[in-house]
FIKOLZA-1660 file (N, C-alpha, C; in steps of 0.1 Angstrom, whole numbers, plus 5000, padded with zeros to 4 digits):
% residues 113
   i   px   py   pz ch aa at
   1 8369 2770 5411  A  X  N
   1 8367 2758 5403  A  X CA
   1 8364 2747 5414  A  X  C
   2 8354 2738 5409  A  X  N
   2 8352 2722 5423  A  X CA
   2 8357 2715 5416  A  X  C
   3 8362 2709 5420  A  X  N
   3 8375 2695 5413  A  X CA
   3 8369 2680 5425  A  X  C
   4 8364 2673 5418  A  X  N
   4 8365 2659 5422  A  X CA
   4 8374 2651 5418  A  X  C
   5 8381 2644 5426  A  X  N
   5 8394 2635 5426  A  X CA
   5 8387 2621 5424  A  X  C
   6 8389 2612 5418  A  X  N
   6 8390 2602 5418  A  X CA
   6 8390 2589 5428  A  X  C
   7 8387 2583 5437  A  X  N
   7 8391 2573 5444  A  X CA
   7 8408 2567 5443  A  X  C
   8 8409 2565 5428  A  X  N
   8 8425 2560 5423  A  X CA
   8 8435 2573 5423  A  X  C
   9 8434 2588 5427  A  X  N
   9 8443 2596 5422  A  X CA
   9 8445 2600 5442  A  X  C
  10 8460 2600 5443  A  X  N
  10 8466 2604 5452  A  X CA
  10 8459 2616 5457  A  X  C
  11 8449 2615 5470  A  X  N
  11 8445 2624 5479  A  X CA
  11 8455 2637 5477  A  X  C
  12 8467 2638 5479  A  X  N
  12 8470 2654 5483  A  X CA
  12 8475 2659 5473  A  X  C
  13 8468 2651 5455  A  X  N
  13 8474 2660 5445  A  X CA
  13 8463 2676 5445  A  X  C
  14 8452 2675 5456  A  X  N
  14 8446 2686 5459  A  X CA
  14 8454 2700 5460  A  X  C
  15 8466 2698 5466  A  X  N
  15 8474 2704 5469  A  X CA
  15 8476 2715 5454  A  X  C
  16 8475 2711 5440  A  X  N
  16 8479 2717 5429  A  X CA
  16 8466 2726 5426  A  X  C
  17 8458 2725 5438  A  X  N
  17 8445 2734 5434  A  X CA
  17 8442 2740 5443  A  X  C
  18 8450 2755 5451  A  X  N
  18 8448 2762 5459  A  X CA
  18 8436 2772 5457  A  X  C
  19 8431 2773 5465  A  X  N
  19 8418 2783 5468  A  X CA
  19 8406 2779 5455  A  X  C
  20 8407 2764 5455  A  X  N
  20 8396 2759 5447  A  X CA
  20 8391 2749 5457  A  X  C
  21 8378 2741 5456  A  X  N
  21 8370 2733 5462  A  X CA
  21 8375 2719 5462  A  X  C
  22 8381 2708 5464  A  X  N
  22 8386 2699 5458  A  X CA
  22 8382 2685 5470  A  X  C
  23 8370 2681 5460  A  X  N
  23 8370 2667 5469  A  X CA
  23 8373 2654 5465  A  X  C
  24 8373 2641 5476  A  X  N
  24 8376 2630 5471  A  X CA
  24 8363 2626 5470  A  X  C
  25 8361 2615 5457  A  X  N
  25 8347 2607 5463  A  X CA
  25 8348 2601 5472  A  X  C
  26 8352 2593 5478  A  X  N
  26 8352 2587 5494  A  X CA
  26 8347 2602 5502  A  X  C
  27 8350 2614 5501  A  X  N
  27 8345 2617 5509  A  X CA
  27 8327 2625 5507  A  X  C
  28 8327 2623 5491  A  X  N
  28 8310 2622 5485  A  X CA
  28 8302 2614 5488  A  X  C
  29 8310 2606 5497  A  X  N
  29 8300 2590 5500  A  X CA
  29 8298 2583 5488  A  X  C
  30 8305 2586 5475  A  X  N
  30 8299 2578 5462  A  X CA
  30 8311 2571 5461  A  X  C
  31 8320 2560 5467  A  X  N
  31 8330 2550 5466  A  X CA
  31 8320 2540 5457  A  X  C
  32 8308 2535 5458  A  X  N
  32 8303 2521 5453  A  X CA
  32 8292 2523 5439  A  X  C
  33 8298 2538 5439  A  X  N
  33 8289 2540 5423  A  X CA
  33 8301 2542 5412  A  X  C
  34 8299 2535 5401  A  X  N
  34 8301 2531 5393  A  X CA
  34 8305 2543 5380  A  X  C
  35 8313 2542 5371  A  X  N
  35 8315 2552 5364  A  X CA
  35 8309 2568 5359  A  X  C
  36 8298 2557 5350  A  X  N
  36 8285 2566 5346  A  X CA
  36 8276 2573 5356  A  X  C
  37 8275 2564 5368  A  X  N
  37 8266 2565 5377  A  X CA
  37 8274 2581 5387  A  X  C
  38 8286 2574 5383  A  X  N
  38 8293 2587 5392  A  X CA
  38 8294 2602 5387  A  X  C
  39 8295 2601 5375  A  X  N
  39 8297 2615 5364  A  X CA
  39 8282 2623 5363  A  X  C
  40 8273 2615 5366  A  X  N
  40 8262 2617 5368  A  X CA
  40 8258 2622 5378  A  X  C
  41 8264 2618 5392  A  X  N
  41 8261 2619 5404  A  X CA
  41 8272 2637 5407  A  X  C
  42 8281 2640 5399  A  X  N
  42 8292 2646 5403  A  X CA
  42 8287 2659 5390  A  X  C
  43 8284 2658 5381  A  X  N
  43 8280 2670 5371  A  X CA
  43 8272 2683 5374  A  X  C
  44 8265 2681 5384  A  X  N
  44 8257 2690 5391  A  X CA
  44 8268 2700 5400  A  X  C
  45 8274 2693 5409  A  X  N
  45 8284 2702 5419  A  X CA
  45 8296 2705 5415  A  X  C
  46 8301 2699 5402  A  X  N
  46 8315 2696 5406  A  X CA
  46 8319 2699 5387  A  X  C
  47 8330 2712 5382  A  X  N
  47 8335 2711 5369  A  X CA
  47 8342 2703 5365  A  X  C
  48 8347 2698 5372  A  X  N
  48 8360 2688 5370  A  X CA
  48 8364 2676 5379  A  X  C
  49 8363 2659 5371  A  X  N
  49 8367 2652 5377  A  X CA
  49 8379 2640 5371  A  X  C
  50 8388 2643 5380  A  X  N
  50 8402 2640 5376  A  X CA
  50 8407 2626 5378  A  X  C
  51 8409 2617 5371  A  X  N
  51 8412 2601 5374  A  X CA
  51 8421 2601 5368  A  X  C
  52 8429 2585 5369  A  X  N
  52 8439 2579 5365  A  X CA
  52 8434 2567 5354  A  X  C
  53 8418 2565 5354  A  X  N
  53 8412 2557 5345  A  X CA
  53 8414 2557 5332  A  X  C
  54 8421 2555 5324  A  X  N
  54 8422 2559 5312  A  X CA
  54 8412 2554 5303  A  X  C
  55 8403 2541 5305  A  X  N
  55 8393 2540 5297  A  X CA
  55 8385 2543 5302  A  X  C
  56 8377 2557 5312  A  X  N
  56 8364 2558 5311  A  X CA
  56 8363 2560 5301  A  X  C
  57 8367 2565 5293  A  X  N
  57 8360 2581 5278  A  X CA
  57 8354 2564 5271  A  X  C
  58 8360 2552 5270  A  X  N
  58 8354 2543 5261  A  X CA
  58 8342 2535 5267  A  X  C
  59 8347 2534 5279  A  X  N
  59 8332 2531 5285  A  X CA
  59 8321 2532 5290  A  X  C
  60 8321 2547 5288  A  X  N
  60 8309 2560 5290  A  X CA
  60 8307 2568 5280  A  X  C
  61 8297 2577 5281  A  X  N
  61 8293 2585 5269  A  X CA
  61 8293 2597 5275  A  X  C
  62 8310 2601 5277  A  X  N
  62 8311 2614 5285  A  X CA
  62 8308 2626 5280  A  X  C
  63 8304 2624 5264  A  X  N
  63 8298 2637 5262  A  X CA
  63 8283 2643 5265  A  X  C
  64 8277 2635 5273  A  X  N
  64 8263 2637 5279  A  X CA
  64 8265 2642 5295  A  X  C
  65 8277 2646 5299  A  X  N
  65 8276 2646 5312  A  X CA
  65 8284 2660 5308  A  X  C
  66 8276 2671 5320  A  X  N
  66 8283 2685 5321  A  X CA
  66 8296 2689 5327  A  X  C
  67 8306 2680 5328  A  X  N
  67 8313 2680 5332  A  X CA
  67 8328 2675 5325  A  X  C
  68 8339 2683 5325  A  X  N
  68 8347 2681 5322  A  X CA
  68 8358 2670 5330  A  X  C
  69 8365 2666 5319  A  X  N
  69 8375 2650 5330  A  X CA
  69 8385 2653 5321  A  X  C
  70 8396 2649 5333  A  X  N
  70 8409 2651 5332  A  X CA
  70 8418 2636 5333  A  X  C
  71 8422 2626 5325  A  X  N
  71 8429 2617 5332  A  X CA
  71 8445 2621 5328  A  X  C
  72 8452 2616 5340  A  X  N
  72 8461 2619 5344  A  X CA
  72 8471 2601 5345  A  X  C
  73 8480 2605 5330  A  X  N
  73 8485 2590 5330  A  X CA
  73 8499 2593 5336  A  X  C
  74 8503 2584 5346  A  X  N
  74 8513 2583 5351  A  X CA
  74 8519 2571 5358  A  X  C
  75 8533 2572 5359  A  X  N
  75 8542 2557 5365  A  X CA
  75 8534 2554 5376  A  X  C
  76 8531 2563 5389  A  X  N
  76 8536 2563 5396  A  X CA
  76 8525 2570 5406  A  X  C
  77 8516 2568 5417  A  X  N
  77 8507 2578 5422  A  X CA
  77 8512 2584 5433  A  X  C
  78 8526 2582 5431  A  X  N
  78 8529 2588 5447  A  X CA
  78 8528 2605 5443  A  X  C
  79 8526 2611 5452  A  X  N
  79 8528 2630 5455  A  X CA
  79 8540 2634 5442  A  X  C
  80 8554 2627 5446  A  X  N
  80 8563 2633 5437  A  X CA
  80 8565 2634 5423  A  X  C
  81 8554 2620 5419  A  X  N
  81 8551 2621 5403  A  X CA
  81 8542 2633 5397  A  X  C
  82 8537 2639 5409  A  X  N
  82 8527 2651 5399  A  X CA
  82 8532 2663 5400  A  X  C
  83 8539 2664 5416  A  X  N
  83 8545 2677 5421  A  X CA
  83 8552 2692 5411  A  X  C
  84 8557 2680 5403  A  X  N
  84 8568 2693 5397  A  X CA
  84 8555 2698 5381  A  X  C
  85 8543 2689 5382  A  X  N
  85 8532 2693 5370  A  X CA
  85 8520 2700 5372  A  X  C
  86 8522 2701 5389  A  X  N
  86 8513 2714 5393  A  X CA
  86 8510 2721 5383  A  X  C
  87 8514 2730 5383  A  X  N
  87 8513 2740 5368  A  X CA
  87 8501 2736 5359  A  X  C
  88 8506 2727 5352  A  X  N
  88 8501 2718 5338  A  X CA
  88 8488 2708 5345  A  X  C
  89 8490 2705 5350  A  X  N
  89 8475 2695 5359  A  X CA
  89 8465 2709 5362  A  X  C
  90 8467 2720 5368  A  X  N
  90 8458 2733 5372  A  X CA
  90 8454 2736 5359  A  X  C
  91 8460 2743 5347  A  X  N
  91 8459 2745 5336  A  X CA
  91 8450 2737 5328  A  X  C
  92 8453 2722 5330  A  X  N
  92 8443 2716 5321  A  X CA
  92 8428 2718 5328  A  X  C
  93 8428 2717 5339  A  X  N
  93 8420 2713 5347  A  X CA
  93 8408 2726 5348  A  X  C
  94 8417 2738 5346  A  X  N
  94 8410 2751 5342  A  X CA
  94 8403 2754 5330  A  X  C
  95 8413 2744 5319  A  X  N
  95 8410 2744 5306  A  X CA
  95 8397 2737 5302  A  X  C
  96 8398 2727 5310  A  X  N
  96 8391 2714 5306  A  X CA
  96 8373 2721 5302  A  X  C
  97 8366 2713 5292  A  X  N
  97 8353 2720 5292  A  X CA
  97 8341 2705 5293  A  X  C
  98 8329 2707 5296  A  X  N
  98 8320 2698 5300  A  X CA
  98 8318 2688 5288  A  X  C
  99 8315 2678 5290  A  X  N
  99 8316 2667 5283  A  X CA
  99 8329 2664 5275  A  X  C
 100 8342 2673 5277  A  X  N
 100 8356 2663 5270  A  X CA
 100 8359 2658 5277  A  X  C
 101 8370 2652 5275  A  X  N
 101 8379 2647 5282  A  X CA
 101 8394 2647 5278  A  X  C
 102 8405 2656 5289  A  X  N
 102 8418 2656 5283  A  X CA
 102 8429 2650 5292  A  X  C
 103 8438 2645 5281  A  X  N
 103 8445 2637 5288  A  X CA
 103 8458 2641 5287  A  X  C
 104 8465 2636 5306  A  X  N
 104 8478 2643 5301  A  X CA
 104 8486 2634 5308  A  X  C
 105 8496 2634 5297  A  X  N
 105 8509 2621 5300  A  X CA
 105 8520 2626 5309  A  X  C
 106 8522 2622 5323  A  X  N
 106 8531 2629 5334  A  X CA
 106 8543 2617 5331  A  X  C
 107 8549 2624 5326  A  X  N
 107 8568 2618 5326  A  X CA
 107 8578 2633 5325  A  X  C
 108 8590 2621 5322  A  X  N
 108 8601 2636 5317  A  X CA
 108 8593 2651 5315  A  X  C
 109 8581 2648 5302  A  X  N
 109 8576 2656 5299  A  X CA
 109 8562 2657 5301  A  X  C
 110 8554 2668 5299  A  X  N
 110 8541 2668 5301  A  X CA
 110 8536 2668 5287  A  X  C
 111 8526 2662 5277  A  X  N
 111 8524 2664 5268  A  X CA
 111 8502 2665 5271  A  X  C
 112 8503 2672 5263  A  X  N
 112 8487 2671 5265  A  X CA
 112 8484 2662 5250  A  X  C
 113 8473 2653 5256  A  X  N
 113 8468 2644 5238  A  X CA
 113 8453 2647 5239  A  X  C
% end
């Protein structure tokens, strides 16, 4: 699976996607492109891109882009808020299919919406 991270999602939640491809944009050189601009830029190389953005799905028309997005709502971006959701973050992320978007609430519980 290629998993693009976000700019806003903690670098070493890579860590929950062993022996998969997993980049940051900072390191795609696309830090100063723009939502749309980026899903666009990222649909060709990449199945899956994972943010903490909760309104892209309203501010884009992500069902035009081949690529599946995962946002990831949480307190907190440190490492320890996602650690124990490994599992459930890989799962969605495997699940995920091109042009949805699914979202999953990290607390107590994991709920997928």
């Amino acid at each position: 699976m290629r998993i693009l991270l976000d700019e806003c999602v903690n670098p070493r939640l890579r860590l929950a996607f062993p022996g998969d491809q997993v980049r940051r944009v900072a390191q795609m050189g696309w830090l100063s492109l723009l939502n749309g601009a980026l899903l666009r830029q990222a649909s060709p190389d990449f199945d899956v891109f994972v943010t903490l953005d909760q309104n892209l799905q309203y501010q884009n028309p992500v069902a035009k882009y081949p690529i599946g997005i995962l946002v990831l709502v949480t307190r907190s971006n440190h490492i320890d808020a996602y650690r124990r959701h490994f599992e459930e973050i890989r799962r969605a992320a495997m699940d995920s299919q091109p042009g949805t978007v699914t979202v999953l609430r990290l607390g107590s519980d994991l709920t997928v919406v």
